[in-house]
Rosetta silent file (secondary structure, phi, psi, omega in degrees, C-alpha in Angstrom):
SEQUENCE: XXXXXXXXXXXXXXXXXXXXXXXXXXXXXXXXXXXXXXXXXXXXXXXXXXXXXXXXXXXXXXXXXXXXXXXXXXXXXXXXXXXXXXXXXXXXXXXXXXXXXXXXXXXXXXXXXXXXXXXXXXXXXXXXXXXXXXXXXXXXXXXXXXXXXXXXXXXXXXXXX
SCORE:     score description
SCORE:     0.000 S_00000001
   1 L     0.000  124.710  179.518 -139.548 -118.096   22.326 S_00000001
   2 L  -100.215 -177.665 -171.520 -141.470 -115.942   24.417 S_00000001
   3 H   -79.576  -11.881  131.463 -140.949 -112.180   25.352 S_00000001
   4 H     4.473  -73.781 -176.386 -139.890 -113.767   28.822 S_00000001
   5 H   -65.435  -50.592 -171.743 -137.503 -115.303   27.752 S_00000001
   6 H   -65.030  -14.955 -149.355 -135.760 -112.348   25.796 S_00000001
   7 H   -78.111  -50.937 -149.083 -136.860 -109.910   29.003 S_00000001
   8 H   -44.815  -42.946 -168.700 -134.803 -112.632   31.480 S_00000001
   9 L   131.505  -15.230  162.245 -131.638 -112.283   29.679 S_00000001
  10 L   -38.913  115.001  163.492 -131.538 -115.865   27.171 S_00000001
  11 L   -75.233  155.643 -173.511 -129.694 -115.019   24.367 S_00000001
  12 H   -51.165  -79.721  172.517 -131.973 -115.954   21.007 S_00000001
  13 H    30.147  -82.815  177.291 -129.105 -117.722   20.274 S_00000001
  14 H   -47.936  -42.286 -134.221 -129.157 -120.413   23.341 S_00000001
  15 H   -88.875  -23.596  167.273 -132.680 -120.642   23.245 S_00000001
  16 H   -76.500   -1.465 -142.424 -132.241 -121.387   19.347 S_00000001
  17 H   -85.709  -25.432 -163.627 -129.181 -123.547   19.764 S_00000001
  18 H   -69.726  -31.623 -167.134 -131.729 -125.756   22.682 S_00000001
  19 H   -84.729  -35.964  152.537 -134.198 -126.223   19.975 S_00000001
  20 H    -9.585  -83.878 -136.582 -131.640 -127.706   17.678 S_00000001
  21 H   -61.892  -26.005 -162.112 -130.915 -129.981   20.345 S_00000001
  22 H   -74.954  -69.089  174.723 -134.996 -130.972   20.518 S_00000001
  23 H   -10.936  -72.749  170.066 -134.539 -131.403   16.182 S_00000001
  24 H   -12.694  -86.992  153.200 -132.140 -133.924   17.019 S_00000001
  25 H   -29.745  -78.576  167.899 -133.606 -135.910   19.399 S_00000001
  26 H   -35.596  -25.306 -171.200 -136.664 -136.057   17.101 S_00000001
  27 H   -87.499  -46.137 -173.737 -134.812 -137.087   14.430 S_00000001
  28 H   -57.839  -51.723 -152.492 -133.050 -139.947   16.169 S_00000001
  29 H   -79.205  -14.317  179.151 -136.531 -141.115   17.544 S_00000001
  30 H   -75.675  -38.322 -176.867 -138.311 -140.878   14.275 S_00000001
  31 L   -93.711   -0.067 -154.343 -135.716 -142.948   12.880 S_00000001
  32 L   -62.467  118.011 -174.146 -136.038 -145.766   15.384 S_00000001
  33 L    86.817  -12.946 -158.919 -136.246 -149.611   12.456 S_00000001
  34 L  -107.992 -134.899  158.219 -135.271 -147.558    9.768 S_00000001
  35 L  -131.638   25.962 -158.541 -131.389 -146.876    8.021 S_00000001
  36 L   -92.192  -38.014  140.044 -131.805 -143.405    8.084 S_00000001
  37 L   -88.523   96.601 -142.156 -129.122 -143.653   10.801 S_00000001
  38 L   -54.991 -176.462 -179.356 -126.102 -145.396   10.932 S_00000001
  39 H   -79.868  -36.165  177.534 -125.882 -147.906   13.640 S_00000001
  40 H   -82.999  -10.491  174.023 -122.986 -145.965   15.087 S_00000001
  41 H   -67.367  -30.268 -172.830 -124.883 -142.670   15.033 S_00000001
  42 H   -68.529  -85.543  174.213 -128.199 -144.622   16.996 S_00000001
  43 H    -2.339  -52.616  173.672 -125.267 -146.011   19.355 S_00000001
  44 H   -91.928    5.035  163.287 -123.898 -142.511   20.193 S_00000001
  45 H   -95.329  -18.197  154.972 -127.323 -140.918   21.104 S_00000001
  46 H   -46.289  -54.409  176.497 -127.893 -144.076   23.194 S_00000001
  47 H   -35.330  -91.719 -167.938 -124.997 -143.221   24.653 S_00000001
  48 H   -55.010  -27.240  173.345 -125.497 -139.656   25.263 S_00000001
  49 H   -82.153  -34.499  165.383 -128.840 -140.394   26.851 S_00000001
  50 H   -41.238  -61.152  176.342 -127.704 -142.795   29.068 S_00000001
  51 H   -58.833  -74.600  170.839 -125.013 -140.891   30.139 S_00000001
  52 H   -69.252  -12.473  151.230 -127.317 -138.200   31.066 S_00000001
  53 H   -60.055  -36.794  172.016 -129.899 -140.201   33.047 S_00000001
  54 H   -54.995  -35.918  158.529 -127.066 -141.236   35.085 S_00000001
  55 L   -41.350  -14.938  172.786 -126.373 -138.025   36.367 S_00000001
  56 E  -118.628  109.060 -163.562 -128.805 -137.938   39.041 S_00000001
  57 L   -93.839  -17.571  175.149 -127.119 -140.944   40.795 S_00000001
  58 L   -66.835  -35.726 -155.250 -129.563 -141.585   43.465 S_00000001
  59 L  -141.252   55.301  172.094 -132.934 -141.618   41.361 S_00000001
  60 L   -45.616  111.716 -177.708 -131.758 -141.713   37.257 S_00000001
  61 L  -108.482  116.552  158.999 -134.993 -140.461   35.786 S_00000001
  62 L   -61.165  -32.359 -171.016 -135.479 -140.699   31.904 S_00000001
  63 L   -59.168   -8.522  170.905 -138.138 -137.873   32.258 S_00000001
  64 L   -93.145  -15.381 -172.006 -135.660 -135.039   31.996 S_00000001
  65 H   -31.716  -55.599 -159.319 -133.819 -136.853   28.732 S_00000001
  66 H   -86.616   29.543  129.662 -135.791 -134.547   25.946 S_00000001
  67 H  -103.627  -48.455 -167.095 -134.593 -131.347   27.699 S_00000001
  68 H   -76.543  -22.823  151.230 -131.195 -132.003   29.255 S_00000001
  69 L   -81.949   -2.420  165.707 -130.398 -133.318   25.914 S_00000001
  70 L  -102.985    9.208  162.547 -131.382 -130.012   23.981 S_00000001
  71 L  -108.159    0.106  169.108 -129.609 -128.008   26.600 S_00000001
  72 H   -88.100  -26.839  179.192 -126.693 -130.406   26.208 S_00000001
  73 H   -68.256  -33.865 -159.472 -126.535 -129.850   22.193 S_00000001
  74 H   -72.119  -75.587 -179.035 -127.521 -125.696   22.841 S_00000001
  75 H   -30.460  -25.922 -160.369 -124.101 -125.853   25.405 S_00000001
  76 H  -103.644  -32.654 -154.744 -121.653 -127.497   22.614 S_00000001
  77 H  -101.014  -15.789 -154.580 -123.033 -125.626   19.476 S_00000001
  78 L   -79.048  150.577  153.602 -123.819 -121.912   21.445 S_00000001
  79 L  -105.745   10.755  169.776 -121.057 -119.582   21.119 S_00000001
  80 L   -75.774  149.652 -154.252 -121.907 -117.265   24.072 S_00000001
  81 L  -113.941    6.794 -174.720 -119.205 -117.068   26.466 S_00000001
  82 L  -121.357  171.361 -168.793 -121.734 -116.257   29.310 S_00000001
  83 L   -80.429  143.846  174.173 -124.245 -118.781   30.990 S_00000001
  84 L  -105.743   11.514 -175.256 -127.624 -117.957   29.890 S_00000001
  85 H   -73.080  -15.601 -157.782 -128.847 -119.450   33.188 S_00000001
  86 H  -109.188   33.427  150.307 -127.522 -117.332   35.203 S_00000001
  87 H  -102.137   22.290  142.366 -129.955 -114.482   34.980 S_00000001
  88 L   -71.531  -27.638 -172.825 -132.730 -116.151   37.026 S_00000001
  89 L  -134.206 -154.991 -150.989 -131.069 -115.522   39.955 S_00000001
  90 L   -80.958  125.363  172.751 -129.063 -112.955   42.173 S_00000001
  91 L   -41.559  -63.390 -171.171 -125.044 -112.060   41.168 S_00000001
  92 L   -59.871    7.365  150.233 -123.992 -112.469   44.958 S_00000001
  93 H   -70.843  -35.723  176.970 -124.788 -116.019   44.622 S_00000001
  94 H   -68.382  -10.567 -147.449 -121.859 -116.617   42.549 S_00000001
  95 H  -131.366  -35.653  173.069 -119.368 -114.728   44.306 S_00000001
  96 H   -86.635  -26.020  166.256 -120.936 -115.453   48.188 S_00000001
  97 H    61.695 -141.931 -169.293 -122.153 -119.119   47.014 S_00000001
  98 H   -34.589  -38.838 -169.085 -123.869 -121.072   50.347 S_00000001
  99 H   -70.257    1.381  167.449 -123.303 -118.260   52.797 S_00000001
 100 H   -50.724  -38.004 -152.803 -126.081 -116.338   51.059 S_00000001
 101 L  -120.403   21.578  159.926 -128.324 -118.566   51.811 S_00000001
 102 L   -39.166  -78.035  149.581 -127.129 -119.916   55.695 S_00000001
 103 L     8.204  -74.135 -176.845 -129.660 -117.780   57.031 S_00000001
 104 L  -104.710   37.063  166.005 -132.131 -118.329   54.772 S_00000001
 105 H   -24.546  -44.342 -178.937 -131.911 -122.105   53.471 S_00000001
 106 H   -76.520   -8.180  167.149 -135.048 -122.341   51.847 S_00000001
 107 H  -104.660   20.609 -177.459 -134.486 -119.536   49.123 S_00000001
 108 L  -101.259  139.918 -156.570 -131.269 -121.482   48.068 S_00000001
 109 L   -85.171  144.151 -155.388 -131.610 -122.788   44.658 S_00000001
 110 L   -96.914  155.929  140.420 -132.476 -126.377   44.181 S_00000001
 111 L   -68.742    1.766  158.388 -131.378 -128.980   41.750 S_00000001
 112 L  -104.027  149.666 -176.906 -134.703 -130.621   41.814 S_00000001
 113 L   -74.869  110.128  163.913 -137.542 -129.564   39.711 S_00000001
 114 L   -66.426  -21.388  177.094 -141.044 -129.670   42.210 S_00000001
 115 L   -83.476  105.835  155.362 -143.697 -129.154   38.931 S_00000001
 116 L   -55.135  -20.777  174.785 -144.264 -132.699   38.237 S_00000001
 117 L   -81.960  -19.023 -177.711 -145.799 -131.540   35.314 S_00000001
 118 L   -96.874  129.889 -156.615 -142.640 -130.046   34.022 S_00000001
 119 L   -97.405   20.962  178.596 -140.194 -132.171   32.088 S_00000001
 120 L  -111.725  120.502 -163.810 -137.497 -129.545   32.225 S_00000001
 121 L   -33.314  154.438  169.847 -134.492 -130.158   35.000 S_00000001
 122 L   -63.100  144.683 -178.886 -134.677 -127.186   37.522 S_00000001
 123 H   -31.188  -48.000 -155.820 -133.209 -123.730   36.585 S_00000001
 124 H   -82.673  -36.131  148.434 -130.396 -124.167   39.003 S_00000001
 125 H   -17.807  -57.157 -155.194 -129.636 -127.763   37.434 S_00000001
 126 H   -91.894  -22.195  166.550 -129.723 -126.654   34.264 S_00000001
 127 H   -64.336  -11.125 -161.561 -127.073 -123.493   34.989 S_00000001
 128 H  -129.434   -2.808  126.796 -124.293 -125.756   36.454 S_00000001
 129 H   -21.998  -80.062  179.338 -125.140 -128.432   33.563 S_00000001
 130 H   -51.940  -60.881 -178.579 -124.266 -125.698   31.088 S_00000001
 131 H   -40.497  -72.662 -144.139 -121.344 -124.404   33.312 S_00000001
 132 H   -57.854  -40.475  155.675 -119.935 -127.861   33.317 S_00000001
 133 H   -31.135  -37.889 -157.476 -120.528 -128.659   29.564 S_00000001
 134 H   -97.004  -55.149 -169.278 -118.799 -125.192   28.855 S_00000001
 135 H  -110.491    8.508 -177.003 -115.750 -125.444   31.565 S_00000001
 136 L    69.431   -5.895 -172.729 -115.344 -128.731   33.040 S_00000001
 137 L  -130.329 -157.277  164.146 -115.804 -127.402   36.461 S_00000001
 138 L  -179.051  150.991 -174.369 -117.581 -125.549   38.635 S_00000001
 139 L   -76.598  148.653  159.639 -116.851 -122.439   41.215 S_00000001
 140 H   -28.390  -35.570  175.024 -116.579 -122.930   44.367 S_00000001
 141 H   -81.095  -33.436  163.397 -119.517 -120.884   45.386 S_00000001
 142 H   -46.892  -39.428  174.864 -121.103 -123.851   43.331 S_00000001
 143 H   -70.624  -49.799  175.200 -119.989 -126.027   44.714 S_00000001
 144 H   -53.521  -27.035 -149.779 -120.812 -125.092   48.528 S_00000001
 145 H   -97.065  -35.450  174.853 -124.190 -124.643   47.098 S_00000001
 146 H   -44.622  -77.625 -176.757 -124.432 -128.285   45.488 S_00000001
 147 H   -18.970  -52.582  177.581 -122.971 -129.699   48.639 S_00000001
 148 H   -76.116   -5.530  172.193 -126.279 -127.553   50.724 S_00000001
 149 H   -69.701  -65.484 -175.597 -128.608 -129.046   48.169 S_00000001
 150 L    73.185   47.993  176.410 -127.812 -132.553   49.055 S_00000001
 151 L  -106.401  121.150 -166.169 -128.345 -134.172   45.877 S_00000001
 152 L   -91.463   93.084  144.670 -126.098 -136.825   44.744 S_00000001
 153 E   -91.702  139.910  170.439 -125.773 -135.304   41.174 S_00000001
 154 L   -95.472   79.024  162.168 -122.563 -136.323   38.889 S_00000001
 155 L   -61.241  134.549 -179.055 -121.963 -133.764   35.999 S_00000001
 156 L  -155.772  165.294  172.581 -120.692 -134.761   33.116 S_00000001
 157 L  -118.254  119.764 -170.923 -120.537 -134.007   29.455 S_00000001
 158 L   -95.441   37.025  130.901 -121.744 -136.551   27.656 S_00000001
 159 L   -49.590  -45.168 -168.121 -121.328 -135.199   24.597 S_00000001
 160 L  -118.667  -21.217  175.708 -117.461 -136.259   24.747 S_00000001
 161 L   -62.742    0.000    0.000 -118.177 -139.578   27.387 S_00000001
């Protein structure tokens, strides 16, 4: 965890609850031939992985898997009642949602990640992930703003799918 991260507003918390989620993962993949896992325990991280490529229904990409699954274990195990995503960007997005960014399209935040090098889902991705994970939903101003993205993502938490 860098001092970044604590500056941004991540509670340690999240950022420990994401690394869990990586502990996990590793553990399942580590265990891959052996009995060190039951069959139905492989079966529900199959599952859960699945489930989350499928969320990006146009282009399911595995390449996001080892992060979207330690920010799906960090959502279910964190007990912070706030987002921690949503201090990258400005408080009038949530409450003006798309008409912030009519004007101004191009500073409206995307769900895809552009660093090819980076294997972690985009920022705005990974707040409405979290939301969804936490509340089942999403606001409205979220919504308008998915909708202006124009990315056929499905959220879901596959944790309980």
């Amino acid at each position: 965890m860098s001092a970044k991260t604590v500056k941004s507003g991540i509670l340690v918390e999240d950022v420990a609850a994401h690394e869990l989620g990586h502990v996990l993962n590793l553990y399942d993949a580590r265990s891959e031939g052996s009995s060190e896992l039951s069959v139905e325990s492989k079966a529900t991280f199959e599952r859960i992985r699945d489930c989350l490529t499928k969320q990006r229904k146009k282009e399911p990409d595995p390449f996001y898997i080892g992060e979207d699954f330690a920010d799906l274990i960090a959502a279910k195990v964190s007990i912070s009642k706030s987002n921690p995503f949503c201090s990258y960007f400005p408080s009038q997005i949530f409450t003006e949602g798309s008409n912030t960014f009519l004007n101004s399209p191009n500073l409206a935040p995307s769900l895809q990640n552009f660093d090819p090098d980076d294997d972690h889902s985009s920022i705005f991705f990974r707040l409405l992930h979290h939301q969804w994970i936490k509340k089942g939903e999403h606001s409205q101003a979220c919504q308008k703003l998915i909708k202006l993205d124009g990315s056929s993502v499905v959220f879901r938490d596959c944790f309980e799918q």
